[in-house]
N, C-alpha and C positions, 0 to 999 in steps of 0.2 A: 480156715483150716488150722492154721495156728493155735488158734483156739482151743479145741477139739484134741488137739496132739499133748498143750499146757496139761489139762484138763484127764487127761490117761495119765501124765507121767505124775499130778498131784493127785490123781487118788492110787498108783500103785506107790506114792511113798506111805499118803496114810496108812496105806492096807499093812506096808510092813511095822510102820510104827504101832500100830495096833499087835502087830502079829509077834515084834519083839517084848511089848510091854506084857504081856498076858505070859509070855514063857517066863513061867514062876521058876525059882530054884534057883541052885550057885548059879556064880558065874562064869557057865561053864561054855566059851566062847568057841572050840569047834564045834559041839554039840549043835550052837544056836547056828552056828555059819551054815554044817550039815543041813539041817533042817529049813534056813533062810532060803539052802539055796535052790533046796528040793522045793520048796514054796514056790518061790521065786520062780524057777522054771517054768510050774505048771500056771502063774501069772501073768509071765512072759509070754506065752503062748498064747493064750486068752488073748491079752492087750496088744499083741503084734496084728493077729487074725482080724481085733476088734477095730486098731487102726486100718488095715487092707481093707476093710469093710465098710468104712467110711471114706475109701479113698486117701487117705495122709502115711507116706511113708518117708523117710527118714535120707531118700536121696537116692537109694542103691537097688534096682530094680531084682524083682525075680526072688529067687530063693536064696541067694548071698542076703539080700535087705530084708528078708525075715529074720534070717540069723542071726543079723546084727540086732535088729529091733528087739528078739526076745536076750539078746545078751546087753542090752542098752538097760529094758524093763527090769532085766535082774540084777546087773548093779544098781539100778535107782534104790531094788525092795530090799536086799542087802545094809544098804543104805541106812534105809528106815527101820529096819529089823534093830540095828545096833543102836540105831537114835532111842529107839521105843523100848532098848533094854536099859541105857543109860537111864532114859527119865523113870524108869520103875527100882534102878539101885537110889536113884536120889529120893524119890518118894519114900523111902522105904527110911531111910535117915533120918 
């Protein structure tokens, strides 16, 4: 189960490092945040549903522990939004 739970929270970081690296343009960091977090939501959602559905949740039963789960998934994508826009300012150098 642990597995499975690793496994959602490393692919919603790839997804946002991908998601930040690809937002071309300044660096216009509420823009990216808006946009991370509007992503992020609708990821969160996805990967909360997709853990319940596998059975693995995060401790907190019912619909408080979804909430957390999709506010957990979108700090992770957040995350990797900003990770994936730094490695695209340095590439860029």
């Amino acid at each position: 189960m642990l597995l499975e739970l690793l496994s959602l929270i490393l692919l919603n970081l790839i997804l946002g490092i991908v998601f930040g690296f690809i937002h071309h343009g300044k660096e216009d960091y509420i823009g990216l945040l808006k946009n991370g977090a509007l992503a992020g939501v609708l990821l969160g959602i996805i990967f909360a549903l997709a853990a319940r559905y596998l059975s693995i949740d995060f401790g907190f039963p019912g619909i408080l522990g979804i909430v957390f789960e999709i506010f957990i998934f979108l700090i992770i994508f957040i995350l990797g939004t900003f990770i994936g826009d730094k490695i695209e300012g340095i590439r860029k150098k």
